[in-house]
C-alpha positions as CSV (number, residue, x, y, z in Angstrom):
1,X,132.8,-61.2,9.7
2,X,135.5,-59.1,7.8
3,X,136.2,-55.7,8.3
4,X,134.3,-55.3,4.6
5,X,131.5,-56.6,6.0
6,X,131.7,-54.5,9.1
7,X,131.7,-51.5,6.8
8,X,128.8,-52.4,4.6
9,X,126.8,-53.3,7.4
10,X,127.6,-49.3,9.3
11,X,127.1,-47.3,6.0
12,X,123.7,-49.3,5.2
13,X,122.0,-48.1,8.4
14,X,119.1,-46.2,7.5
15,X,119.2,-42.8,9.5
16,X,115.6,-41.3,10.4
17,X,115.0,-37.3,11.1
18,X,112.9,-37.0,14.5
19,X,111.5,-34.1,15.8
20,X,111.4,-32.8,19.1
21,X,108.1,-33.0,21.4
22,X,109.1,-31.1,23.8
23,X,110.0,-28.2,21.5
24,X,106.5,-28.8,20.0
25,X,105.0,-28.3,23.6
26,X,107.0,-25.7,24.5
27,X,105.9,-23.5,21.7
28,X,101.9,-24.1,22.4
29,X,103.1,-23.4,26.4
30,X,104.4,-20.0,25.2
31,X,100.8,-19.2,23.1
32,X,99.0,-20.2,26.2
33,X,100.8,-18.8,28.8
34,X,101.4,-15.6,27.5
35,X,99.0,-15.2,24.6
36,X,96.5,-16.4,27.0
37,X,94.9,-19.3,24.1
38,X,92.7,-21.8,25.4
39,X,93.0,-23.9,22.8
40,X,97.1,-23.9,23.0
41,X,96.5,-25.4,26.7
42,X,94.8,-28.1,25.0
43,X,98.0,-29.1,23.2
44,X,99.9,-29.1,26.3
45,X,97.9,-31.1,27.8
46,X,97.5,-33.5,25.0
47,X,101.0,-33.6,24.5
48,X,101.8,-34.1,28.1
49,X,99.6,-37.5,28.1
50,X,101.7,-38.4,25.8
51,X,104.8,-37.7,28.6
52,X,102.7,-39.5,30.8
53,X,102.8,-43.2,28.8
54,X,106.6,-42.3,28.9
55,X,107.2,-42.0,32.3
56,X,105.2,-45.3,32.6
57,X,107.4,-47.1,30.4
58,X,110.2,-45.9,32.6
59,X,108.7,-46.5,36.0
60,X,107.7,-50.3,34.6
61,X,111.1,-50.6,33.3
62,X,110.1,-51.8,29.9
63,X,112.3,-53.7,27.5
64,X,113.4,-51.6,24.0
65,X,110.8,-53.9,22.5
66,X,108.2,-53.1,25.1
67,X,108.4,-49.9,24.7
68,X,107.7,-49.9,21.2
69,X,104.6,-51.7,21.4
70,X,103.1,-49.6,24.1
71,X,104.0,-46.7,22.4
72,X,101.9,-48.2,19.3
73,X,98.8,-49.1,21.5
74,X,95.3,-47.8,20.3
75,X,95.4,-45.6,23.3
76,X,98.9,-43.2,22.1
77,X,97.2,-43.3,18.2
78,X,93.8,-41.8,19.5
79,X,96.0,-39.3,21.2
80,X,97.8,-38.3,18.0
81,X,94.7,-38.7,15.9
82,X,93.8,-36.0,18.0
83,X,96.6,-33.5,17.9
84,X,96.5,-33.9,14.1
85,X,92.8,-33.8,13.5
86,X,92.6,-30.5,15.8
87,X,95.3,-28.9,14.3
88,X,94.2,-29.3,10.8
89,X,90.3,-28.1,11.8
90,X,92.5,-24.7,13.3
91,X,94.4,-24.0,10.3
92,X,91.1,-24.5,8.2
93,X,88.7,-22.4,10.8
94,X,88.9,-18.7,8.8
95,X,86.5,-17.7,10.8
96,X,89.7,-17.8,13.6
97,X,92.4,-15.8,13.8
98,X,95.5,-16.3,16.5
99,X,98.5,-15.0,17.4
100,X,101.9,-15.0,16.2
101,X,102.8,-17.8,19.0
102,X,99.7,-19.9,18.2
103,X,100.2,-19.6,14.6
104,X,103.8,-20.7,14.6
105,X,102.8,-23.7,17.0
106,X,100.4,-24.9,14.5
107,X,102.6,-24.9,11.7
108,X,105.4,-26.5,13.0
109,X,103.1,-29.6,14.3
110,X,101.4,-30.1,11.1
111,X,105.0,-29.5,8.9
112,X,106.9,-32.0,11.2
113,X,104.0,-34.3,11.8
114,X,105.8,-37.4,10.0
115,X,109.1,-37.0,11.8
116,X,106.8,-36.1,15.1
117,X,105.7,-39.6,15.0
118,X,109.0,-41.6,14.0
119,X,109.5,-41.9,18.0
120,X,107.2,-44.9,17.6
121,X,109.2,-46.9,15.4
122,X,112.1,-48.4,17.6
123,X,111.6,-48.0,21.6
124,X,115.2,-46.8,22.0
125,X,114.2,-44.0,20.3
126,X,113.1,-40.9,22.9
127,X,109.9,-38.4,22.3
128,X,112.4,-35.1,23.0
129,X,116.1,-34.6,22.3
130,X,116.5,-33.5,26.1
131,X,119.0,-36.2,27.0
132,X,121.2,-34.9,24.1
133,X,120.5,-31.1,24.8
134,X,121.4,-31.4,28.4
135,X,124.6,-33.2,27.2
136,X,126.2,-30.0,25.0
137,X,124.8,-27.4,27.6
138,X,128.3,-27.4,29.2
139,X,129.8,-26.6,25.6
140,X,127.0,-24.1,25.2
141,X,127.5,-22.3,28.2
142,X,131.4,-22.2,27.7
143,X,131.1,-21.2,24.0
144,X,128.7,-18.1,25.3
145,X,131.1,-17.3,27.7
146,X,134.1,-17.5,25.3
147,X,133.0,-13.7,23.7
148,X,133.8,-12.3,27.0
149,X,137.7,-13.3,27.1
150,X,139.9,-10.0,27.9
151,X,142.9,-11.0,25.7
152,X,144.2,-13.8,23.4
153,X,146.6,-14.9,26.3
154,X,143.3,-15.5,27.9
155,X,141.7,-17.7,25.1
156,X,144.7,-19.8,24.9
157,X,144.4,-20.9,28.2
158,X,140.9,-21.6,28.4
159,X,141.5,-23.5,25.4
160,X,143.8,-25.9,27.2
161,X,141.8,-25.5,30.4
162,X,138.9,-27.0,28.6
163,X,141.0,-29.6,26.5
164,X,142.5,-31.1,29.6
165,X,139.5,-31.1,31.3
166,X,137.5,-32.9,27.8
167,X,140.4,-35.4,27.8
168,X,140.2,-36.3,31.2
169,X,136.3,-37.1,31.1
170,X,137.0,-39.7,28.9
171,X,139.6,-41.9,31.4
172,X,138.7,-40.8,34.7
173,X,136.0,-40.0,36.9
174,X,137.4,-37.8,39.6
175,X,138.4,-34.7,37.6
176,X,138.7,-32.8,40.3
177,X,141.1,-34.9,42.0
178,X,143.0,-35.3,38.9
179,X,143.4,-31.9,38.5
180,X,144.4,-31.4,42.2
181,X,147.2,-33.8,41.7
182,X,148.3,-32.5,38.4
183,X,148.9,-29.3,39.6
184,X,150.2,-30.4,43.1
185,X,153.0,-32.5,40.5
186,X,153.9,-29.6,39.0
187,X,154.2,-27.4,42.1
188,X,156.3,-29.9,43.0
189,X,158.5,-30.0,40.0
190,X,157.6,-32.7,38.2
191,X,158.3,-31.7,34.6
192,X,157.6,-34.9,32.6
193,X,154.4,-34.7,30.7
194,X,154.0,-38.0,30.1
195,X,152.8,-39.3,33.6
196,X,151.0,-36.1,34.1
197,X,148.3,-37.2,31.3
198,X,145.1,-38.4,32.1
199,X,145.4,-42.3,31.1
200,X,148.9,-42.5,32.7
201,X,147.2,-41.1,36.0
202,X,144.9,-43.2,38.4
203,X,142.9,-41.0,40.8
């Protein structure tokens, strides 16, 4: 295979828009536990059997393969038959009226309900974005506390703070002794950059 080929093959991939579950549940949490709706502590707990057949597919240690077909099994469609089928008989009851909370819940399952579901189509796909929220949460944290920098001086060293620490992750696993000997080298005088770096270091 040529490099051509390579490239066709990349830019053909057909990219699919999932939504979040957990975001979905965690909106019907809110109506239930603070508007006090029964009928949003139905979705949790709907939503949370769905959770449940995930675990299981970790606990079994399922294949990518497996894991799409048990997520296809009658069982996971009568629970989403479910979801769907009470949602729309809310949003048609006008006889009902809800919250703001439980409003906003309902609207965002039914709008996303296609791109709710696409987490059945290939079993490396996940129900939630949670693995990839808990990855930037360092980078969220740091960019919150970036508006509360004294001076420029200060930013510009945080700045290189963070870079050498983000360039680090990506060679070594012991940052911390990294660090430790970086800074013990320069205490010491060493003034050549070049074996201070991270892939010239061994730690």
């Amino acid at each position: 295979m040529n490099i051509d080929e390579t490239w066709c093959r990349v830019v053909c991939v057909k990219i699919e828009h999932l939504l979040c579950w957990a975001y979905v549940k965690a909106k019907f949490k809110l109506a239930s536990d603070i508007a006090k709706n029964e009928e949003a502590a139905w979705f949790v707990e709907q939503i949370g059997r769905l959770y449940l057949i995930e675990a299981e597919c970790l606990m079994r240690r399922l294949t990518l393969g497996e894991i799409r077909k048990r997520r296809n099994k009658s069982d996971v469609s009568e629970i989403l038959k479910g979801l769907r089928k009470q949602v729309l008989e809310l949003q048609q009851d006008k006889r009902c009226h809800y919250g703001k909370m439980m409003e906003t819940a309902l609207a965002y399952m039914l709008n996303g309900w296609d791109d709710l579901l696409k987490y059945r189509h290939w079993g490396d796909y996940t129900i939630d974005n949670m693995v990839a929220e808990r990855a930037i949460r360092p980078f969220t944290v740091s960019r919150k506390n970036s508006l509360h920098f004294s001076s420029e001086e200060s930013v510009d060293v945080a700045m290189t703070f963070y870079t050498i620490i983000e360039t680090a992750k990506i060679y070594l696993s012991d940052i911390k002794g990294y660090l430790i000997h970086v800074f013990r080298e320069l205490l010491s005088g060493n003034k050549n950059d070049e074996t201070l770096i991270p892939s010239a270091v061994s730690v």
